[in-house]
mmCIF file of the N, C-alpha and C atoms, coordinates in Angstrom:
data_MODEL
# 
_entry.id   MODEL 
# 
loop_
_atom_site.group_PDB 
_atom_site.id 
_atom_site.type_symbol 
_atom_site.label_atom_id 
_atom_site.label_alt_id 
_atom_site.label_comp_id 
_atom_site.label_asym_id 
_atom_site.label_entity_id 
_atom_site.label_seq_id 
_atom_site.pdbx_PDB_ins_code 
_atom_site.Cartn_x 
_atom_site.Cartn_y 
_atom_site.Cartn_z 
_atom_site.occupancy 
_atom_site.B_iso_or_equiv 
_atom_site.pdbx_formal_charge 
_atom_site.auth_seq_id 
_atom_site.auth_comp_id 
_atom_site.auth_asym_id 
_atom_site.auth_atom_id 
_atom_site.pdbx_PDB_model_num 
ATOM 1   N N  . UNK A 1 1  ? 9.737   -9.399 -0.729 1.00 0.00 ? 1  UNK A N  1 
ATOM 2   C CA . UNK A 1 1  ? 8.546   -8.653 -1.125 1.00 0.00 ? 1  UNK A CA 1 
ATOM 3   C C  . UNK A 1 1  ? 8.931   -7.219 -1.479 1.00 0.00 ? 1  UNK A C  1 
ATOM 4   N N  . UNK A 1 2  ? 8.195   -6.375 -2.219 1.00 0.00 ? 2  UNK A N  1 
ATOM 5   C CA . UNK A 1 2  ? 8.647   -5.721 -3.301 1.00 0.00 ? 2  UNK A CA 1 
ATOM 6   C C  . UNK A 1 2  ? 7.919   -4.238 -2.321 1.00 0.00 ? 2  UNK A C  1 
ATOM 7   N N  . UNK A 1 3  ? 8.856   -3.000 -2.038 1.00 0.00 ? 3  UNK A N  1 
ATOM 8   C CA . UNK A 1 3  ? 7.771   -1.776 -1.781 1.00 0.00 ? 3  UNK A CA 1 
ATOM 9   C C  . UNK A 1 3  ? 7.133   -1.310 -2.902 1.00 0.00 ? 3  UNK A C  1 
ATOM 10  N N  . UNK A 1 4  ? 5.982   -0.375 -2.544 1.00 0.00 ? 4  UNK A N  1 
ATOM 11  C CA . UNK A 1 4  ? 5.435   0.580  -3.690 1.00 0.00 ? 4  UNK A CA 1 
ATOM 12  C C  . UNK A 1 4  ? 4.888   1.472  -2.811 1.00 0.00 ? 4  UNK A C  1 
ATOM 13  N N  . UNK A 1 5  ? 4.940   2.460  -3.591 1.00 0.00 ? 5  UNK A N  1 
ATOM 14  C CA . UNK A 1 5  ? 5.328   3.951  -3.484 1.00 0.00 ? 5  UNK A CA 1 
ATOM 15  C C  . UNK A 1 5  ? 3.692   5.032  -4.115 1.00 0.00 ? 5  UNK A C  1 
ATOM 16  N N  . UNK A 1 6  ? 3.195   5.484  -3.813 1.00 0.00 ? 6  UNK A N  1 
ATOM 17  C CA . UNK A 1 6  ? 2.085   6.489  -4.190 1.00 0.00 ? 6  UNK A CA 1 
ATOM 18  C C  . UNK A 1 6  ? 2.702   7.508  -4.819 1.00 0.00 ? 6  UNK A C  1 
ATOM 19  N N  . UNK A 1 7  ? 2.437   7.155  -5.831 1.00 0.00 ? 7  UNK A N  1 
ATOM 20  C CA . UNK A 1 7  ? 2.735   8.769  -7.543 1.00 0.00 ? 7  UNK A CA 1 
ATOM 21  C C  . UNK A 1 7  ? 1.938   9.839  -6.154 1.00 0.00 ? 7  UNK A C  1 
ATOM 22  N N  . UNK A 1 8  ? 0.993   9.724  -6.081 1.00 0.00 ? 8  UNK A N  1 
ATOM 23  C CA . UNK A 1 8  ? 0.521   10.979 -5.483 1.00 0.00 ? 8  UNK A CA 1 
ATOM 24  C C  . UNK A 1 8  ? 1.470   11.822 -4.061 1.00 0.00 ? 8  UNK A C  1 
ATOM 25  N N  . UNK A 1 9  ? 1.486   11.183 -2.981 1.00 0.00 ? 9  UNK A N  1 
ATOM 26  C CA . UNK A 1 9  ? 2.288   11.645 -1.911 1.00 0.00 ? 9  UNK A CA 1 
ATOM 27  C C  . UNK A 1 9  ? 3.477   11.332 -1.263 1.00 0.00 ? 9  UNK A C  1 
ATOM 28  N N  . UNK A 1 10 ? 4.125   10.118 -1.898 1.00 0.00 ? 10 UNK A N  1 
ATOM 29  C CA . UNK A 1 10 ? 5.109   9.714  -1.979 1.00 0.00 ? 10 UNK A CA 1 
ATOM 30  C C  . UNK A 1 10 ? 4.812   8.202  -0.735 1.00 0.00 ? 10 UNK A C  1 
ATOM 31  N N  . UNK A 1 11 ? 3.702   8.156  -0.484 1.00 0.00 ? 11 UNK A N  1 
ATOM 32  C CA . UNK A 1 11 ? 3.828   7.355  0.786  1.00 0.00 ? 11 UNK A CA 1 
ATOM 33  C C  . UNK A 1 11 ? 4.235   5.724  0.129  1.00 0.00 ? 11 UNK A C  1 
ATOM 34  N N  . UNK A 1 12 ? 5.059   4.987  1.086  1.00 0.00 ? 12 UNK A N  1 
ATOM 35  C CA . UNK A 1 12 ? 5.455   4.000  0.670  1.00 0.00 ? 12 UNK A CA 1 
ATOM 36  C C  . UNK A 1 12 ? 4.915   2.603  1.468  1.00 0.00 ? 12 UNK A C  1 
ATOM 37  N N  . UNK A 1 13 ? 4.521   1.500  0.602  1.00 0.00 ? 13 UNK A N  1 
ATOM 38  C CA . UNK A 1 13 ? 3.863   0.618  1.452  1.00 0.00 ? 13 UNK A CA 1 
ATOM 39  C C  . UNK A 1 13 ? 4.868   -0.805 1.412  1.00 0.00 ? 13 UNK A C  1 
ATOM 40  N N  . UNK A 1 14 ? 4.913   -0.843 2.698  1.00 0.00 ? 14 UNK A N  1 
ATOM 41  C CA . UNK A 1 14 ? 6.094   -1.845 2.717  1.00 0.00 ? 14 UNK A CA 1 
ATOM 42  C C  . UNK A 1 14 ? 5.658   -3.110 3.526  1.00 0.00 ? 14 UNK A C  1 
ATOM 43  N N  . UNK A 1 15 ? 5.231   -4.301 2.390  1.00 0.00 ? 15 UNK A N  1 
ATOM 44  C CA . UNK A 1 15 ? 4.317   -5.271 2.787  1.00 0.00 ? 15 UNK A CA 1 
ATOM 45  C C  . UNK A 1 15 ? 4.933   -5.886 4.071  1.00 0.00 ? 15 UNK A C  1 
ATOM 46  N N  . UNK A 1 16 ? 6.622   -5.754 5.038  1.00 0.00 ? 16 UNK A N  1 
ATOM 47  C CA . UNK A 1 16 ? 6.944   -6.666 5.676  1.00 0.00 ? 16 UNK A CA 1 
ATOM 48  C C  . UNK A 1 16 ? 6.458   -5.913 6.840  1.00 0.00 ? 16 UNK A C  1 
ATOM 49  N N  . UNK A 1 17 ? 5.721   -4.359 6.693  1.00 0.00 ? 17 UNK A N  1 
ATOM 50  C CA . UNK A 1 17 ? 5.116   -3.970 8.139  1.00 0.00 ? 17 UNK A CA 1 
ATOM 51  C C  . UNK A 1 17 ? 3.247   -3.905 8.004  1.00 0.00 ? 17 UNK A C  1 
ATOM 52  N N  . UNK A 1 18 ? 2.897   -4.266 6.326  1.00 0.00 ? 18 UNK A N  1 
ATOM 53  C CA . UNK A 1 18 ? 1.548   -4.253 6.189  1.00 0.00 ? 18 UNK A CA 1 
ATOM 54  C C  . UNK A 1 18 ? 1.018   -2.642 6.257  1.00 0.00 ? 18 UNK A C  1 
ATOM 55  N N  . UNK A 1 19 ? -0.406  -2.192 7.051  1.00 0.00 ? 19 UNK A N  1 
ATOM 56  C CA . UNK A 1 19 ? -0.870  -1.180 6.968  1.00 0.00 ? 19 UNK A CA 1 
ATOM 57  C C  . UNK A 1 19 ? -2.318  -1.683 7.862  1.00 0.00 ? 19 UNK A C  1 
ATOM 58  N N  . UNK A 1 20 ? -1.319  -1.915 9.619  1.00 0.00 ? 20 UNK A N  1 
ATOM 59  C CA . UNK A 1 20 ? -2.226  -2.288 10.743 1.00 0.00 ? 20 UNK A CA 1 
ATOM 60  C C  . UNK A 1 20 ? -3.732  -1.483 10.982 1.00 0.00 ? 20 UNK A C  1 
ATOM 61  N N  . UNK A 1 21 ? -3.637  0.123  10.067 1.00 0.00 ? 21 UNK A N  1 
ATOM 62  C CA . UNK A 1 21 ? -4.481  0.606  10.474 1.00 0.00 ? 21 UNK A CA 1 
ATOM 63  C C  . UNK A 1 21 ? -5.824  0.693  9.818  1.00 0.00 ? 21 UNK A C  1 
ATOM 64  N N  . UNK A 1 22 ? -5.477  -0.117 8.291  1.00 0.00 ? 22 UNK A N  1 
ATOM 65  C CA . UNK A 1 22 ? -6.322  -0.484 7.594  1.00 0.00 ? 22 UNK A CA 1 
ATOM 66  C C  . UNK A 1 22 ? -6.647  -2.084 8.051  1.00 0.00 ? 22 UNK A C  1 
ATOM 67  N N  . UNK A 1 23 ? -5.975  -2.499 8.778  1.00 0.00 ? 23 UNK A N  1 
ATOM 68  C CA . UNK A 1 23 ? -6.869  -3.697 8.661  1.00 0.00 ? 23 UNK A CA 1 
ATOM 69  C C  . UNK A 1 23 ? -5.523  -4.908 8.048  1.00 0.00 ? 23 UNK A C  1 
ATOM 70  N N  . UNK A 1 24 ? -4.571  -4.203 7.559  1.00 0.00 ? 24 UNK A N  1 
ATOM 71  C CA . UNK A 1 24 ? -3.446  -5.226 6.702  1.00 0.00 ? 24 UNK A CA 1 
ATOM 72  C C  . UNK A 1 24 ? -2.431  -5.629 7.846  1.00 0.00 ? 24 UNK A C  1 
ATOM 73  N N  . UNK A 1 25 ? -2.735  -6.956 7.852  1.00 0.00 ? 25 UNK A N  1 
ATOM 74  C CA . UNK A 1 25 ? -1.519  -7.646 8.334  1.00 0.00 ? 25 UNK A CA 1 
ATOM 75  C C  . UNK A 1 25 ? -0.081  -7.676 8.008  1.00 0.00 ? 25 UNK A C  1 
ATOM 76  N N  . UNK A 1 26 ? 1.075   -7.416 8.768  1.00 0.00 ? 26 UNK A N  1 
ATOM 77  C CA . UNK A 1 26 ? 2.050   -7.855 8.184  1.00 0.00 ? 26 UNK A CA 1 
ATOM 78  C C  . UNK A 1 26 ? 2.733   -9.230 7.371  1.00 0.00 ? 26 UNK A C  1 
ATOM 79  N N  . UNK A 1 27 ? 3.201   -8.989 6.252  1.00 0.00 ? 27 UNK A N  1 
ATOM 80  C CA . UNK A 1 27 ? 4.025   -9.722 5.738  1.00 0.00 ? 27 UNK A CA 1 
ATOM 81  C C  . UNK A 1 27 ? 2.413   -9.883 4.757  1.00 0.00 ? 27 UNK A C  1 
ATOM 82  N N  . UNK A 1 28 ? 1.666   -9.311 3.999  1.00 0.00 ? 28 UNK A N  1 
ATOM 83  C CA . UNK A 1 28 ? 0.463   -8.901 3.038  1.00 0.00 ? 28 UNK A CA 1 
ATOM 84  C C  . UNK A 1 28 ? 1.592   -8.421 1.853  1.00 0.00 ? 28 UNK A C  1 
ATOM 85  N N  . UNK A 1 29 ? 1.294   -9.196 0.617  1.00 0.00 ? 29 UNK A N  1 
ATOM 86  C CA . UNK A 1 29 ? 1.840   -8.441 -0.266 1.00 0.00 ? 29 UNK A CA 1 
ATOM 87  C C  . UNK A 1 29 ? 1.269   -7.241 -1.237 1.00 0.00 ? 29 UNK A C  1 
ATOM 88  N N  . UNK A 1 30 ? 1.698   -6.263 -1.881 1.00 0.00 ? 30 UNK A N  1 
ATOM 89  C CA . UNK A 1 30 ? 0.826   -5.211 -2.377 1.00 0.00 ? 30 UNK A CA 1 
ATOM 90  C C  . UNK A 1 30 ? -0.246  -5.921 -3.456 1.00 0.00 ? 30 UNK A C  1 
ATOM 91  N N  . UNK A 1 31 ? 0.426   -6.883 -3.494 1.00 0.00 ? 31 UNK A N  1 
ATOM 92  C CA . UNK A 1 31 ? -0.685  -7.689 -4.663 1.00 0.00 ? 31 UNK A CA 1 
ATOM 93  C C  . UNK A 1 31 ? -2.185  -7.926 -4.078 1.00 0.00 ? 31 UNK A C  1 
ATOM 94  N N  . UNK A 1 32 ? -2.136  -8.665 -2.934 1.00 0.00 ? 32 UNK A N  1 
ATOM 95  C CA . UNK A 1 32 ? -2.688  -9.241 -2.432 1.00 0.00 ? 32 UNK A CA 1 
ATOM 96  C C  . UNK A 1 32 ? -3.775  -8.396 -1.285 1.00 0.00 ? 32 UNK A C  1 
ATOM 97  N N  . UNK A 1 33 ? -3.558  -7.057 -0.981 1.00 0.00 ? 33 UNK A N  1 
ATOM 98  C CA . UNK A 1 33 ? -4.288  -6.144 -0.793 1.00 0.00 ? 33 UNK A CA 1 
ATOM 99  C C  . UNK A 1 33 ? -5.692  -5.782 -1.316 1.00 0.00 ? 33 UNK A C  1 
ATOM 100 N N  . UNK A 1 34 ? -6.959  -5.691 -0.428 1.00 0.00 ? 34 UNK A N  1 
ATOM 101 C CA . UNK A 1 34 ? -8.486  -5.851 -1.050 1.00 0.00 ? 34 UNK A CA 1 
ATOM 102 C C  . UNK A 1 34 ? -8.322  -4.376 -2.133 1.00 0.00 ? 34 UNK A C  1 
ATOM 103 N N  . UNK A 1 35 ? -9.171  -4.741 -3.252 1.00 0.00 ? 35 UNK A N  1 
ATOM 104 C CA . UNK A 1 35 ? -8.914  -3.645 -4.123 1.00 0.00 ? 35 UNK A CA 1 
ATOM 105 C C  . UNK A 1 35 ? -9.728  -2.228 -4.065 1.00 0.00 ? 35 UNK A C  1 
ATOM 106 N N  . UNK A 1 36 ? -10.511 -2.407 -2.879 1.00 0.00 ? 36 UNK A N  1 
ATOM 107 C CA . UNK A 1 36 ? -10.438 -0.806 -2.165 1.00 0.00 ? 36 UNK A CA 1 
ATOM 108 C C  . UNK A 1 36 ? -9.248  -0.350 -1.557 1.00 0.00 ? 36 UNK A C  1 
ATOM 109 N N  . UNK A 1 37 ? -8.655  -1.122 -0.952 1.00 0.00 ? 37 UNK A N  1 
ATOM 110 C CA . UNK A 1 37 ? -7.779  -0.567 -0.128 1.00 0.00 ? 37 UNK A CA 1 
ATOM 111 C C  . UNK A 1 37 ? -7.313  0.421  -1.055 1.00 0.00 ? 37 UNK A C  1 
ATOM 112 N N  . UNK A 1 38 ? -7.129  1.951  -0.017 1.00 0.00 ? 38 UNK A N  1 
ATOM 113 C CA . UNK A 1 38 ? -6.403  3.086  -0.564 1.00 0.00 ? 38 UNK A CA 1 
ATOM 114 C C  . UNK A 1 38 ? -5.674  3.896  0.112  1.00 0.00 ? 38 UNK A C  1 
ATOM 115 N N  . UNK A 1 39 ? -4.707  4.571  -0.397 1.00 0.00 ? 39 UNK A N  1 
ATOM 116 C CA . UNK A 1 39 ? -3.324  5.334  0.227  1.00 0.00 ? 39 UNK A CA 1 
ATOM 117 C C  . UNK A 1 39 ? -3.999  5.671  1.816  1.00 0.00 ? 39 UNK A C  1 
ATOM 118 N N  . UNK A 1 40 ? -3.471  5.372  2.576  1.00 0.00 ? 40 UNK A N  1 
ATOM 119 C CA . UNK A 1 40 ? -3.830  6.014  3.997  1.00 0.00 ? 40 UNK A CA 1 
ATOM 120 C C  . UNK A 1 40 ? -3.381  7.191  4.264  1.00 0.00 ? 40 UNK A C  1 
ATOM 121 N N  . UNK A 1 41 ? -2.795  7.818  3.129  1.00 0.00 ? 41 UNK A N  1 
ATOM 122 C CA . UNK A 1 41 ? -1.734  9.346  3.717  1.00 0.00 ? 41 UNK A CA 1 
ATOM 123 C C  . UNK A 1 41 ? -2.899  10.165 2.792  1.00 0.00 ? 41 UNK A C  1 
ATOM 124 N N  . UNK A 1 42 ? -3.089  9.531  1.807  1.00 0.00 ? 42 UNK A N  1 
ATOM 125 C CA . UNK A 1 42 ? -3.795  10.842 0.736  1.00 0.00 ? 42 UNK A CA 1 
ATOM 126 C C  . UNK A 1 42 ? -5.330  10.103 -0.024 1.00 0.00 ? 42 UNK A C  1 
ATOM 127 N N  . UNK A 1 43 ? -5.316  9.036  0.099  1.00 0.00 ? 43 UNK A N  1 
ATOM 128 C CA . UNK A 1 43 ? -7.134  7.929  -0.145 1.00 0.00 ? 43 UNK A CA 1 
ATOM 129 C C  . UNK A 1 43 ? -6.953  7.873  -1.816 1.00 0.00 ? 43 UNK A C  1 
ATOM 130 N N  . UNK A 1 44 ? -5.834  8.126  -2.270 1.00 0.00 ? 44 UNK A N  1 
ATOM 131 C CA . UNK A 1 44 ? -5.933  7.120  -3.803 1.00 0.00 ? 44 UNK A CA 1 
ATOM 132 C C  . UNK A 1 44 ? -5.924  5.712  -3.950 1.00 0.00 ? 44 UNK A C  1 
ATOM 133 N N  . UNK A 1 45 ? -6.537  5.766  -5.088 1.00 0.00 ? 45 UNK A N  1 
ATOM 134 C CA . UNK A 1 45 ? -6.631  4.171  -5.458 1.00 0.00 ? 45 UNK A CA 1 
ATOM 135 C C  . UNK A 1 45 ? -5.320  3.399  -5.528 1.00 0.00 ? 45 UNK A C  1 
ATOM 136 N N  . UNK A 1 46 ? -4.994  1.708  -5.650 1.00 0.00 ? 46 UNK A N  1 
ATOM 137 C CA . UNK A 1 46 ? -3.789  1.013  -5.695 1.00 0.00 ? 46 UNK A CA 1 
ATOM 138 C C  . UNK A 1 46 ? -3.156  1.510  -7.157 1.00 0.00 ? 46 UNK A C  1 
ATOM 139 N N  . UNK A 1 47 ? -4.163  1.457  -7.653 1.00 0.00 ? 47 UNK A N  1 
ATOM 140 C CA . UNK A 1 47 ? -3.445  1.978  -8.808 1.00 0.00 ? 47 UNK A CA 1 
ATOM 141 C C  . UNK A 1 47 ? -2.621  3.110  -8.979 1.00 0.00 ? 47 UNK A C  1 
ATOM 142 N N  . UNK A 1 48 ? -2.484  3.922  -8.156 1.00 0.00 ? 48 UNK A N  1 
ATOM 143 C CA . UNK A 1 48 ? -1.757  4.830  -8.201 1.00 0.00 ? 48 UNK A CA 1 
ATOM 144 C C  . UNK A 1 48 ? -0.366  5.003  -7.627 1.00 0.00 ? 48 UNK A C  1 
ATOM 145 N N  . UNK A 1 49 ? -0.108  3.554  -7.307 1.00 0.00 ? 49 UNK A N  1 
ATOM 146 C CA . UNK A 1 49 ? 1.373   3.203  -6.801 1.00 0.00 ? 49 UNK A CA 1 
ATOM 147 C C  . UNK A 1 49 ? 2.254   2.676  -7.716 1.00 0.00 ? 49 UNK A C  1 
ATOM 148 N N  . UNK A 1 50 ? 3.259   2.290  -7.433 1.00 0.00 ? 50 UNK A N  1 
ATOM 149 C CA . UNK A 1 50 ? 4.175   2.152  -8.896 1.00 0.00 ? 50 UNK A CA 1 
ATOM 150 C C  . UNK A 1 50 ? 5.240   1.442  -7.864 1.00 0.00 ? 50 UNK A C  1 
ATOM 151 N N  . UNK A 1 51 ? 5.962   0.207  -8.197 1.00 0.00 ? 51 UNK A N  1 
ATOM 152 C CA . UNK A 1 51 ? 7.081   -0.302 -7.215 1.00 0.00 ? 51 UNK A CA 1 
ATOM 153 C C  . UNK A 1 51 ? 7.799   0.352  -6.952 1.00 0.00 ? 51 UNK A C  1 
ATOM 154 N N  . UNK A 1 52 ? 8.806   0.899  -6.319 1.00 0.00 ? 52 UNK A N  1 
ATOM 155 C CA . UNK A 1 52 ? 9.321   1.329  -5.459 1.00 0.00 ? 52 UNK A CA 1 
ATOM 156 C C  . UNK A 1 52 ? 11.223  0.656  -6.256 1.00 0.00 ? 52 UNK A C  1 
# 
């Protein structure tokens, strides 16, 4: 599974630890993430990530 990275703050989402505090399970791929979900470091949209 592939990281991606926020153009905005650099934060990186790395599906094999998820993003427990949103609610994302590990081993979630960035694909597969609800399409609110947004940066937890800075609240941009997915779109604003780019693979890693």
């Amino acid at each position: 599974m592939e990281k991606w990275v926020c153009t905005v703050c650099g934060y990186e989402y790395d599906p094999e630890v998820g993003d427990p505090d949103s609610g994302i399970a590990p081993g979630t791929p960035f694909e597969d993430l609800p399409d609110d979900w947004v940066c937890p470091d800075c609240g941009v949209s997915k779109d604003m990530f780019e693979k890693a």
